[in-house]
py3Dmol code that shows the C-alpha trace and the ligand (Angstrom):
import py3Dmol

protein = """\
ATOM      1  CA  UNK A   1     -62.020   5.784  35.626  1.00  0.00           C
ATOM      2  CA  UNK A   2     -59.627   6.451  33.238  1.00  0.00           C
ATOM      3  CA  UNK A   3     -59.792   8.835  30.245  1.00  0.00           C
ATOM      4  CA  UNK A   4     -57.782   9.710  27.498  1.00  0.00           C
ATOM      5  CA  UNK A   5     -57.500  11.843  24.332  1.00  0.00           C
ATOM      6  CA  UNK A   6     -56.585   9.500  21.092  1.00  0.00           C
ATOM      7  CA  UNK A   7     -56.131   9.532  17.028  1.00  0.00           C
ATOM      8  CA  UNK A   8     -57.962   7.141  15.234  1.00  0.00           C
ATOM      9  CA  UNK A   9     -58.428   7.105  11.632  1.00  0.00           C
ATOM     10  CA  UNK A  10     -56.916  10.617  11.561  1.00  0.00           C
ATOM     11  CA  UNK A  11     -59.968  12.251  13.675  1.00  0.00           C
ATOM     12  CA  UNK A  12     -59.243  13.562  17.327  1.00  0.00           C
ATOM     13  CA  UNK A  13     -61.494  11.612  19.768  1.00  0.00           C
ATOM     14  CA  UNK A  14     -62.017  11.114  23.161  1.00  0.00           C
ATOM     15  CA  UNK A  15     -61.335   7.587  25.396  1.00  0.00           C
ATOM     16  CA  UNK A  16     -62.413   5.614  28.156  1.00  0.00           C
ATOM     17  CA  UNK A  17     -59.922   2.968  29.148  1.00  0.00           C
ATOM     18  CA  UNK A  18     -61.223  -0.430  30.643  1.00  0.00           C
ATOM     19  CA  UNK A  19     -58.598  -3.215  31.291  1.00  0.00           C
ATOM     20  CA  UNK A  20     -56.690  -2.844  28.296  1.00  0.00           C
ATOM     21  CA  UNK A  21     -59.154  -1.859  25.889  1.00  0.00           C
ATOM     22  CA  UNK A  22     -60.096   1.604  24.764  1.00  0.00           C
ATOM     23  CA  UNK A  23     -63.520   2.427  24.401  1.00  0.00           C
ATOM     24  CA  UNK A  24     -63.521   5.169  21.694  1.00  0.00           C
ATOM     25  CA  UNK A  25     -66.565   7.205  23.414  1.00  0.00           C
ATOM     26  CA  UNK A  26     -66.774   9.597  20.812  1.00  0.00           C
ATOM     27  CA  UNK A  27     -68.374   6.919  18.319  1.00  0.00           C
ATOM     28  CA  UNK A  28     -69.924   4.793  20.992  1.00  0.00           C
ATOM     29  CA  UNK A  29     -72.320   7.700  21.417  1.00  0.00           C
ATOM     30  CA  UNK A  30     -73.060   8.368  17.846  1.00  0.00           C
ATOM     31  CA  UNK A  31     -72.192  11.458  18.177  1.00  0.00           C
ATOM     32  CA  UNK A  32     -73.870  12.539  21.639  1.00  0.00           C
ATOM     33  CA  UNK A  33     -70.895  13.067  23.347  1.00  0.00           C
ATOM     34  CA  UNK A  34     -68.615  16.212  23.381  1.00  0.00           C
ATOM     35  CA  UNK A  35     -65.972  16.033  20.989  1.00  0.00           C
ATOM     36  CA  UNK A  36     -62.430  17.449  23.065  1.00  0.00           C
ATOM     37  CA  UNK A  37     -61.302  16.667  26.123  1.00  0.00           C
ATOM     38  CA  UNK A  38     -61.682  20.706  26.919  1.00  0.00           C
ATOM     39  CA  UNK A  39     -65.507  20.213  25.974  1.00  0.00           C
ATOM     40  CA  UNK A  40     -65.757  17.060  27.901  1.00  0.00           C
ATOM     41  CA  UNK A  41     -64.579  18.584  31.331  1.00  0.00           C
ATOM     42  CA  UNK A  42     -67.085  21.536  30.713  1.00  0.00           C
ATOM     43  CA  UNK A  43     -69.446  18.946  32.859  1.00  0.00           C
ATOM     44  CA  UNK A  44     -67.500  18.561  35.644  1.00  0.00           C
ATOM     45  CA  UNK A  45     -68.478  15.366  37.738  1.00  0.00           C
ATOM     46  CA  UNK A  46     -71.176  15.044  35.775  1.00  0.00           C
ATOM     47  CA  UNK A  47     -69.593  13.777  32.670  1.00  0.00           C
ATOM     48  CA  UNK A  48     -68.815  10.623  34.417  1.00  0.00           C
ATOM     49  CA  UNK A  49     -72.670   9.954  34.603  1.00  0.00           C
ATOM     50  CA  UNK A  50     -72.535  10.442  31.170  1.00  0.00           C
ATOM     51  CA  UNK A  51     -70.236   7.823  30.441  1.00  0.00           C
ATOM     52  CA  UNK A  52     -72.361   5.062  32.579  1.00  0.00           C
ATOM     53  CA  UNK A  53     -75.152   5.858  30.313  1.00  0.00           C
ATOM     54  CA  UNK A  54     -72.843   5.011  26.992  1.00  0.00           C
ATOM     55  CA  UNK A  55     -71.171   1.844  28.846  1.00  0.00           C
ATOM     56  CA  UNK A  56     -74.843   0.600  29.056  1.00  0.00           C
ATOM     57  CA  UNK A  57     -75.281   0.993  24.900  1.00  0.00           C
ATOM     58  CA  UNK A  58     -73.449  -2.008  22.835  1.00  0.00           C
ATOM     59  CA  UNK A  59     -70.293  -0.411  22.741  1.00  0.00           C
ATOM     60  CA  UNK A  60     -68.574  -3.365  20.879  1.00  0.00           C
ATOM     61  CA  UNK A  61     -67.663  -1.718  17.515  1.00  0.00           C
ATOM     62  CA  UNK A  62     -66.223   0.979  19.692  1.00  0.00           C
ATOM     63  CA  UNK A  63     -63.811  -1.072  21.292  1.00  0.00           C
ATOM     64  CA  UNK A  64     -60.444  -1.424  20.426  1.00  0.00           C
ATOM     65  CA  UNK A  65     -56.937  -2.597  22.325  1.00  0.00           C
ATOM     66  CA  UNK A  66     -55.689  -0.026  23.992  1.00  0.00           C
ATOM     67  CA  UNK A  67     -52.182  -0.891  22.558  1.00  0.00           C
ATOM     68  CA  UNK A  68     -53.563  -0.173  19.211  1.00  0.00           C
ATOM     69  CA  UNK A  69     -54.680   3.268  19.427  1.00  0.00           C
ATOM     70  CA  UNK A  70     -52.519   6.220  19.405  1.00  0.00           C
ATOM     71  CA  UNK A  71     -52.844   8.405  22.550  1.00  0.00           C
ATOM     72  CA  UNK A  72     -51.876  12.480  22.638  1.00  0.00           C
ATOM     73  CA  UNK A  73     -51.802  14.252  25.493  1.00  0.00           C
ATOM     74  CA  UNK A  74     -55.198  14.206  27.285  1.00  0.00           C
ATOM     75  CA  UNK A  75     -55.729  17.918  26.908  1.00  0.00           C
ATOM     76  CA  UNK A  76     -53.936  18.117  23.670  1.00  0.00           C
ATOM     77  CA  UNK A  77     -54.419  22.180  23.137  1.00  0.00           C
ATOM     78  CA  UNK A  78     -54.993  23.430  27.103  1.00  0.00           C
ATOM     79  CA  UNK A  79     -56.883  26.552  26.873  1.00  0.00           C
ATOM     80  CA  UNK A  80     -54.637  28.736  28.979  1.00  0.00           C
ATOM     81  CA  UNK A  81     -51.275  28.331  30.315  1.00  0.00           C
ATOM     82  CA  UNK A  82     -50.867  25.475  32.646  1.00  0.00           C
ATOM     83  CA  UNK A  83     -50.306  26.606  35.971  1.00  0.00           C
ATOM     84  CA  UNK A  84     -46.728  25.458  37.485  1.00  0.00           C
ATOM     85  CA  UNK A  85     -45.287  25.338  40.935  1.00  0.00           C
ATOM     86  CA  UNK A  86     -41.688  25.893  42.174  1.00  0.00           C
ATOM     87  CA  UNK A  87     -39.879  23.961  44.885  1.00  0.00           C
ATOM     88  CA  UNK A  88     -42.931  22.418  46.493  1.00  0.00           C
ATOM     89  CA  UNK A  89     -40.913  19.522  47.457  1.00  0.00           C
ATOM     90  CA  UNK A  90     -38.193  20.726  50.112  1.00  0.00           C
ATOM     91  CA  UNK A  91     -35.334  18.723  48.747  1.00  0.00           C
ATOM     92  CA  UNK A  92     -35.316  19.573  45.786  1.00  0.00           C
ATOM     93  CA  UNK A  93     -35.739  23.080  46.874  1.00  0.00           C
ATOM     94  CA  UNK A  94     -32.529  22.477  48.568  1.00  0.00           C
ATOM     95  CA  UNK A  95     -30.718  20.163  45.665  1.00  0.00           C
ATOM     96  CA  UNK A  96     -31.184  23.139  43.606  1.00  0.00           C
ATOM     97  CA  UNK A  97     -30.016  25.959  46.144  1.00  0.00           C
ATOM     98  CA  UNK A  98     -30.170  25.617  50.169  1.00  0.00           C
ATOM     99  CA  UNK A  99     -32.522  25.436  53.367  1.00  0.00           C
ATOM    100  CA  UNK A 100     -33.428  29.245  52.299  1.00  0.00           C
ATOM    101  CA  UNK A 101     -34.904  28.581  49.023  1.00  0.00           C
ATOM    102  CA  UNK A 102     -37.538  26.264  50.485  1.00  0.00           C
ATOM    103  CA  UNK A 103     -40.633  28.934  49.774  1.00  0.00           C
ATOM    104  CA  UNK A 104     -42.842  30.196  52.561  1.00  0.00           C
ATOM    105  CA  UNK A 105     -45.826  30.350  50.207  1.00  0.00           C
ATOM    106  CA  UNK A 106     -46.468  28.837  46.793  1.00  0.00           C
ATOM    107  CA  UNK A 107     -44.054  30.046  43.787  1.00  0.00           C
ATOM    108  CA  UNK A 108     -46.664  29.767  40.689  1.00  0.00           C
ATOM    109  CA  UNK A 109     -45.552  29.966  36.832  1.00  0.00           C
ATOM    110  CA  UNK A 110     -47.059  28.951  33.904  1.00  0.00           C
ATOM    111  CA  UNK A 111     -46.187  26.869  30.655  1.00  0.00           C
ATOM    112  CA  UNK A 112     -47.488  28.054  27.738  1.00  0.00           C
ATOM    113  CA  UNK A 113     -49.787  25.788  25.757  1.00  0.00           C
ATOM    114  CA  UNK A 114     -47.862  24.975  23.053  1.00  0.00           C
ATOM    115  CA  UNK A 115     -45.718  23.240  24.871  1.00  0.00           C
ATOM    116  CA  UNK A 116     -48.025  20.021  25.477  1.00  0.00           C
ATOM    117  CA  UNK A 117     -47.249  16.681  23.551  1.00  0.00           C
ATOM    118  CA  UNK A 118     -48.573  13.638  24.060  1.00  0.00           C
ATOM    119  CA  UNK A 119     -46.820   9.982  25.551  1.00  0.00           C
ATOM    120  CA  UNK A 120     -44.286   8.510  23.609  1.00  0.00           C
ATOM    121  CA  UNK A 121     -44.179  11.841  21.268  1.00  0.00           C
ATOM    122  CA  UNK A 122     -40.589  13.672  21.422  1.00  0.00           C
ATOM    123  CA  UNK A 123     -39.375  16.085  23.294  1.00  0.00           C
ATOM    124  CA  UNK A 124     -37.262  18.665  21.036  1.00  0.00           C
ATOM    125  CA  UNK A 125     -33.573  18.940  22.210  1.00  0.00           C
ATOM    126  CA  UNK A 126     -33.636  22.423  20.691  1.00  0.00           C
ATOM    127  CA  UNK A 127     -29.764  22.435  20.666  1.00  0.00           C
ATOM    128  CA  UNK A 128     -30.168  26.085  19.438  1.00  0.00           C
ATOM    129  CA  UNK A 129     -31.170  27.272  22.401  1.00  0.00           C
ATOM    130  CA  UNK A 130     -30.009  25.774  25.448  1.00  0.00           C
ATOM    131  CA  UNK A 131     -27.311  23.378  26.737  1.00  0.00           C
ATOM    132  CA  UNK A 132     -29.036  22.514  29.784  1.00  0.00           C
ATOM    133  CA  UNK A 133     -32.596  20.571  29.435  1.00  0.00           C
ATOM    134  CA  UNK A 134     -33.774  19.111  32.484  1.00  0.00           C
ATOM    135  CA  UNK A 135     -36.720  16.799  33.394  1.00  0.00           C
ATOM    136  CA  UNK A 136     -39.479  17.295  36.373  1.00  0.00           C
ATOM    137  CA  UNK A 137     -41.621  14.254  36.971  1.00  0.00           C
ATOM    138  CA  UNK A 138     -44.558  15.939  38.758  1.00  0.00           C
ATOM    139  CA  UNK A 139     -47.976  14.930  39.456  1.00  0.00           C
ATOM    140  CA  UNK A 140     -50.754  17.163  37.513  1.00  0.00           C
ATOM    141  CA  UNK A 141     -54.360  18.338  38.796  1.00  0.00           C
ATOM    142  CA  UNK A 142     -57.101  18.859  36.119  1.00  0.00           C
ATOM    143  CA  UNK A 143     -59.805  21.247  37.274  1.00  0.00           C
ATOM    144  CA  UNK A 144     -63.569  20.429  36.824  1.00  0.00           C
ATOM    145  CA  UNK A 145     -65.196  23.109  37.663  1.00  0.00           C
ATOM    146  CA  UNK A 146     -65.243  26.766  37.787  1.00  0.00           C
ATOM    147  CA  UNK A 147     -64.498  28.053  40.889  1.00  0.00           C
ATOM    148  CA  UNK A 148     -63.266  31.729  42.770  1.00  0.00           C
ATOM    149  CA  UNK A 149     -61.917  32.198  45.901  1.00  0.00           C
ATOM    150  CA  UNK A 150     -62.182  28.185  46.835  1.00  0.00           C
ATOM    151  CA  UNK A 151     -62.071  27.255  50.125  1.00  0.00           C
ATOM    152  CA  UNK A 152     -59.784  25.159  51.367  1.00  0.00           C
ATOM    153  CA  UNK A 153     -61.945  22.808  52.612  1.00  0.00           C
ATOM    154  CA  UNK A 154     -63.749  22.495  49.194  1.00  0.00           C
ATOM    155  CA  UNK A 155     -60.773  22.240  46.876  1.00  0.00           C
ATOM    156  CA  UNK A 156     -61.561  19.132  46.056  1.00  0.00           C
ATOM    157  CA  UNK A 157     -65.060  19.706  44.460  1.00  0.00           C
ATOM    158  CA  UNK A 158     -62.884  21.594  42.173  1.00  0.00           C
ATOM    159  CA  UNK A 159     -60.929  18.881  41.184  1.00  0.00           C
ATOM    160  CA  UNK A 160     -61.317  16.462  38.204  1.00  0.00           C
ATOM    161  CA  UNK A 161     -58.842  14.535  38.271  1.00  0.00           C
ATOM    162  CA  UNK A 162     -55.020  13.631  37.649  1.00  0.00           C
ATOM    163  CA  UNK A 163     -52.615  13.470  35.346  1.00  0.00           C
ATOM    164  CA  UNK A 164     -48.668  12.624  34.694  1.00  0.00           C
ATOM    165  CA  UNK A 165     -46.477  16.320  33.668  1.00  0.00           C
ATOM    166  CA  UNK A 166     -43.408  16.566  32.762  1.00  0.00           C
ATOM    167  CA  UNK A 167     -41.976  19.890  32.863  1.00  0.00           C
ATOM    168  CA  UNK A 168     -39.328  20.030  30.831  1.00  0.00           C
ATOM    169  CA  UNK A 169     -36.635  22.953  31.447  1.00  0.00           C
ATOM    170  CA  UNK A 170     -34.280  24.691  29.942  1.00  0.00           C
ATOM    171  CA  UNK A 171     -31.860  25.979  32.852  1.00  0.00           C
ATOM    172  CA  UNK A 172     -29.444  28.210  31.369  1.00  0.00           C
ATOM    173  CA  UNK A 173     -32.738  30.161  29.931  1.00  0.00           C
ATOM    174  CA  UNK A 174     -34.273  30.179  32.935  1.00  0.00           C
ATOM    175  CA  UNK A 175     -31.411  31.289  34.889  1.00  0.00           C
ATOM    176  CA  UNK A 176     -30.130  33.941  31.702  1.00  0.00           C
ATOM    177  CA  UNK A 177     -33.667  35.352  31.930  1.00  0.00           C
ATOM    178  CA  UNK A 178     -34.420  35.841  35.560  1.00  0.00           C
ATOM    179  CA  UNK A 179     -38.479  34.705  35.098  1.00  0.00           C
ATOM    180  CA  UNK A 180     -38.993  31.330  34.598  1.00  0.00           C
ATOM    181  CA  UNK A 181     -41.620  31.473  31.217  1.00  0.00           C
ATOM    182  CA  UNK A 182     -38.673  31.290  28.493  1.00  0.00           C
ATOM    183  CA  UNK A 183     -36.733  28.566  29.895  1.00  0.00           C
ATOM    184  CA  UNK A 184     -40.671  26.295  30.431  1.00  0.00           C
ATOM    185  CA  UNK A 185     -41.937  27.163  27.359  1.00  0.00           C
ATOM    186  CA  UNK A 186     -39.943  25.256  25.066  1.00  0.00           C
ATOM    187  CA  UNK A 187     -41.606  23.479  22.194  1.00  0.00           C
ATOM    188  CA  UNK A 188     -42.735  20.061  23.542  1.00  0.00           C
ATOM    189  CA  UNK A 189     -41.414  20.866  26.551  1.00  0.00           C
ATOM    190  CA  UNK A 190     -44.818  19.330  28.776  1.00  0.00           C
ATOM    191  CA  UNK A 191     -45.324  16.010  27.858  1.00  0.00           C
ATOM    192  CA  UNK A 192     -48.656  14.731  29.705  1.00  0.00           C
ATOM    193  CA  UNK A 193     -50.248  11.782  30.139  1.00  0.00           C
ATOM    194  CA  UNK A 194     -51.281   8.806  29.424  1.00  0.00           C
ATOM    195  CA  UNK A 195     -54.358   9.600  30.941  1.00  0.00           C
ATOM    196  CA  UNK A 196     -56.760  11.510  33.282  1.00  0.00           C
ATOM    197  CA  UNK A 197     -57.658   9.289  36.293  1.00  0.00           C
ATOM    198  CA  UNK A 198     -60.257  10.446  38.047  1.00  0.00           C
ATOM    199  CA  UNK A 199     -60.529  11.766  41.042  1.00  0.00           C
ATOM    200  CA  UNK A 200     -62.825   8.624  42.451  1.00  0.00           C
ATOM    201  CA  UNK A 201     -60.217   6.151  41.412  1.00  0.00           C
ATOM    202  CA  UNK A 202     -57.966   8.218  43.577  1.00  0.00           C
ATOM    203  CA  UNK A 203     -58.442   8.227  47.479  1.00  0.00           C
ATOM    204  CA  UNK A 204     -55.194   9.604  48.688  1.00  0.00           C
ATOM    205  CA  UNK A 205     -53.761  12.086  46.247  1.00  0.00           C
ATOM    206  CA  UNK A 206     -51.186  13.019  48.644  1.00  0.00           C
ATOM    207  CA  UNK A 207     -49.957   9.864  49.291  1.00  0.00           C
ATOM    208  CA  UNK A 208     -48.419   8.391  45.889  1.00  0.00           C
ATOM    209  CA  UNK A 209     -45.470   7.452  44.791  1.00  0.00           C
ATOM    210  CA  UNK A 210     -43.813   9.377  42.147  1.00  0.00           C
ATOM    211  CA  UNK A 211     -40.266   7.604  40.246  1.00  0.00           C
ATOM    212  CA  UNK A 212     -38.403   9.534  36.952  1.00  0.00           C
ATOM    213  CA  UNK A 213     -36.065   7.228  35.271  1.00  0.00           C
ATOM    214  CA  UNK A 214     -33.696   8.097  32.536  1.00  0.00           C
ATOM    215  CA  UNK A 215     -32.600   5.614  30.351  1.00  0.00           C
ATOM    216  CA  UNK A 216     -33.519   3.088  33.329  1.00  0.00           C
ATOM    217  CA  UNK A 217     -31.501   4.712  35.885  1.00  0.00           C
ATOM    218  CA  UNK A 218     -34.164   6.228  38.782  1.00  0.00           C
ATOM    219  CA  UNK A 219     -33.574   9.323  39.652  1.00  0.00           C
ATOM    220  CA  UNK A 220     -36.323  10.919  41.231  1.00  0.00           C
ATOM    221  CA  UNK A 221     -38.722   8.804  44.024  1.00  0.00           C
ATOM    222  CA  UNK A 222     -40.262  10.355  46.588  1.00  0.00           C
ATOM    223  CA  UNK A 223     -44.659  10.750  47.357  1.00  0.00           C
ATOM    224  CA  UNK A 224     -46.861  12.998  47.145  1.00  0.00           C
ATOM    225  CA  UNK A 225     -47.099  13.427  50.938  1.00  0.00           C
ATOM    226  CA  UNK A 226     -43.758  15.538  50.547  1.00  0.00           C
ATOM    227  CA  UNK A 227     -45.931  18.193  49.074  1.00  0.00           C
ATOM    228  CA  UNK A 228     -45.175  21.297  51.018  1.00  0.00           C
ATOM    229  CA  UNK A 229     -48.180  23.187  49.951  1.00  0.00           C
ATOM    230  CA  UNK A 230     -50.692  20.436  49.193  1.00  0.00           C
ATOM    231  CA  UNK A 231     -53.548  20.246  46.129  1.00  0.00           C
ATOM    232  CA  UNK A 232     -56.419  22.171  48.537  1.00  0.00           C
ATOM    233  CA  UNK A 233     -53.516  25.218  49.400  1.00  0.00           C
ATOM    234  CA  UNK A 234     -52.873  25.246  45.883  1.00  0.00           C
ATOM    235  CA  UNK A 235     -56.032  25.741  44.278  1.00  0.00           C
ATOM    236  CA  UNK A 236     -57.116  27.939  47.474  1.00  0.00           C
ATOM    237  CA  UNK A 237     -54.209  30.195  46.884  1.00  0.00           C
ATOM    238  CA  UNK A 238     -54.263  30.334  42.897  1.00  0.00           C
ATOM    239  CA  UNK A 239     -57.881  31.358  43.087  1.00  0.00           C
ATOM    240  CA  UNK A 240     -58.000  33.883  45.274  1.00  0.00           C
ATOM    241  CA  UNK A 241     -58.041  36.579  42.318  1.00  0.00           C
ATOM    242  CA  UNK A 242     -58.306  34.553  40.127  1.00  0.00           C
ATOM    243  CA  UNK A 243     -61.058  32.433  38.231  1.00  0.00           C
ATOM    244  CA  UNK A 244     -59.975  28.755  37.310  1.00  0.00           C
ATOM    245  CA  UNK A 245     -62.127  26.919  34.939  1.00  0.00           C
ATOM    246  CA  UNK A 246     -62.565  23.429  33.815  1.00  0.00           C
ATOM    247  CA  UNK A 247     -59.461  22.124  32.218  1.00  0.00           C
ATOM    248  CA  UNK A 248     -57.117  24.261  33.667  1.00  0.00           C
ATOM    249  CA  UNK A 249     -54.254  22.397  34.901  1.00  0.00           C
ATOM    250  CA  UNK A 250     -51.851  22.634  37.793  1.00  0.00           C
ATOM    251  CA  UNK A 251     -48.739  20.863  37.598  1.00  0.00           C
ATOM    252  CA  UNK A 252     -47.814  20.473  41.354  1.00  0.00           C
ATOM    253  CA  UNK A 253     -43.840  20.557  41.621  1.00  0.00           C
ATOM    254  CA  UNK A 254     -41.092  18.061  40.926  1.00  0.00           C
ATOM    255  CA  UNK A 255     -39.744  16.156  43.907  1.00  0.00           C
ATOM    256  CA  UNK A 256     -35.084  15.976  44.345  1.00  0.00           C
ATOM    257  CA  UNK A 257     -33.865  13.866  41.393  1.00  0.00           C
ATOM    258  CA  UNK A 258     -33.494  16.125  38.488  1.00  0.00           C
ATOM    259  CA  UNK A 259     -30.518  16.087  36.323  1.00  0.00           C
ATOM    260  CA  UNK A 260     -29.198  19.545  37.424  1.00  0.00           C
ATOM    261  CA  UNK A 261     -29.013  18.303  41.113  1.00  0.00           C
ATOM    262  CA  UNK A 262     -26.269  16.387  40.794  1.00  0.00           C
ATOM    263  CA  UNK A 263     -22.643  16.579  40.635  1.00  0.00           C
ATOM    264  CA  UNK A 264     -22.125  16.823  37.836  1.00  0.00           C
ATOM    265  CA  UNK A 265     -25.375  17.862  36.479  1.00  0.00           C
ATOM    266  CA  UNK A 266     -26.686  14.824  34.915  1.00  0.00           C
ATOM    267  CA  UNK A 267     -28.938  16.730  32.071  1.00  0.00           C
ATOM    268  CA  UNK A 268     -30.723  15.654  28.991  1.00  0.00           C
ATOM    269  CA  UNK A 269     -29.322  14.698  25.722  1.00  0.00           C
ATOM    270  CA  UNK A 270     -31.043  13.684  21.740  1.00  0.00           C
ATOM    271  CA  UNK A 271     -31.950  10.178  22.696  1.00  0.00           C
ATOM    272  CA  UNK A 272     -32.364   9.747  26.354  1.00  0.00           C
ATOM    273  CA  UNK A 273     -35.991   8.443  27.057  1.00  0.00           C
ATOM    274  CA  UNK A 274     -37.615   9.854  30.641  1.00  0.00           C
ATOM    275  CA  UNK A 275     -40.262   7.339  32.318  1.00  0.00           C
ATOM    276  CA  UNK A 276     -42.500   9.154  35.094  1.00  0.00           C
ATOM    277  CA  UNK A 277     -44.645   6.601  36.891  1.00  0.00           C
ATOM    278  CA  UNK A 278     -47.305   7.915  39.470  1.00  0.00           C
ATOM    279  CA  UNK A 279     -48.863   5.268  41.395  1.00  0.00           C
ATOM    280  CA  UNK A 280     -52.509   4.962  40.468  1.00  0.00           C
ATOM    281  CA  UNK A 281     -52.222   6.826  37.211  1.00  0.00           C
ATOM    282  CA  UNK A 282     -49.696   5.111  34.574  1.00  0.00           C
ATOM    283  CA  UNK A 283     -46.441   5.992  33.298  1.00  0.00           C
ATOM    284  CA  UNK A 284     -45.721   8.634  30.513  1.00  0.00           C
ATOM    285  CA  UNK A 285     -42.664   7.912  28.419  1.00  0.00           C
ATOM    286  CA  UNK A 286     -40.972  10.544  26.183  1.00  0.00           C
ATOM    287  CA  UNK A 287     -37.544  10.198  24.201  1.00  0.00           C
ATOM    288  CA  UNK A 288     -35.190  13.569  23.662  1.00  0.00           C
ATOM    289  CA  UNK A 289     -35.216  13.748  19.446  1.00  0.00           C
ATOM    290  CA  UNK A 290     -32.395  16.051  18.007  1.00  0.00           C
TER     291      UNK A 290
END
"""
ligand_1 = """\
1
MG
Mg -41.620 21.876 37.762
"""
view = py3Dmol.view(width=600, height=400)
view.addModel(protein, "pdb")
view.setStyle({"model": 0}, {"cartoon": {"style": "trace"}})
view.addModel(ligand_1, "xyz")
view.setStyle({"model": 1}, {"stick": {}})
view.zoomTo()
view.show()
């Protein structure tokens, strides 16, 4: 199941993608159906339920191709910060430093939420601020459900579902500045998307493959099984002492492959387009706009 955040006739409303057509569930229900993407994940689990009982209604005037409709980011306005990892992939903990950088437990920051745009929507090159913007394909988890101190074991009842992240970096900020907020919290600096699959359409989150291509040229492919601290550790460790809620979001970490990794760095520039494909989820495309 596939679920996605869209503008149609200038009003905000929420998706449900089938093939290739997108069933606009906000009208479907006449109204009986929560209006955001932030309301919708309020019911957890349940809201898929929910959506069986619309896909039984004629839902014909509420169909549309997909290709027609213009998507934002699932969660357009996230409620908090979204919740970021460091290095969780050891070669790129090493591409970007040595053997000792690769982190013993997980390294959590946060991107602030005006950073989220949607696919195809462009990423500022913000020229008047850095000289070093850098992509980070990653794979994102959307909570469902409140939760506090979650077990490892039960992470997963936690979870809603997935997404595509790109966390966008400024790396002279983030190096000038010592803490990593400045140089992550760039304008437009999270594209997401193009949807949130959920979780039942995806058995093995830890076993996907995750490619970044820039202009064409892959750079980053590795799978989610090179997670070093995997989704359960994650939300087990974040929630110790703290409460997540549903639609938080954890971006997981960005596997080797980004532009300051290699020699020389190969980092973004106004008009280079980024294409993150996750297996099972889509592929979110973003162009650099001066
Ligand atoms: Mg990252």
């Amino acid at each position: 199941m596939k679920f996605a955040t869209a503008r149609v006739e200038g009003e905000e409303v929420i998706g449900f993608i089938q093939d290739s057509q997108f069933i606009n569930l906000t009208r479907a229900s006449k109204g009986d159906f929560p209006k955001t993407m932030n309301e919708a994940l309020q019911f957890g689990d349940k809201l898929i339920h929910k959506v069986n009982e619309i896909l039984k209604m004629d839902i014909t005037e509420a169909t549309v191709p997909l290709a027609s409709v213009k998507l934002l980011a699932p969660i357009p306005r996230p409620a908090k910060n979204i919740f970021c990892v460091g290095k969780n992939y050891a070669a790129h903990a090493i591409e970007l430093g040595s053997e000792a950088d690769i982190p013993e437990a997980p390294m959590f920051f946060s991107k602030t939420p005006t950073t989220v745009i949607g696919p195809h929507e462009s990423i500022p090159a913000h020229e008047h601020v850095t000289e070093a913007l850098d992509y980070e394909g990653e794979l994102g988890v959307i909570i469902g459900k409140k939760g506090f101190a979650i077990e490892k074991e039960k992470a997963f009842d936690y979870v809603f579902g997935y997404t595509i992240i790109n966390d966008i970096t400024a790396r002279d900020l983030q190096k000038r500045h010592k803490q990593f907020l400045l140089g992550k919290s760039l304008d437009g600096s999270c594209p997401m998307g193009p949807y949130i699959v959920h979780k039942s359409a995806l058995n093995h989150p830890h076993a996907l493959k995750i490619e970044t291509k820039v202009n064409g040229e892959l750079r980053q492919s590795a799978t989610t099984e090179q997670l070093i601290f995997d989704i359960p550790e994650l939300i087990s460790v974040l929630s110790q002492g703290m409460t997540l809620e549903p639609g938080d979001i954890i971006a997981t970490g960005t596997p080797a492959g980004v532009g300051m990794g290699f020699t020389p760095p190969k980092l973004l520039k106004a008009g280079d387009t980024i294409e993150i494909t996750i297996e099972g989820i889509g592929t979110l495309i973003n162009s650099v706009n001066s």
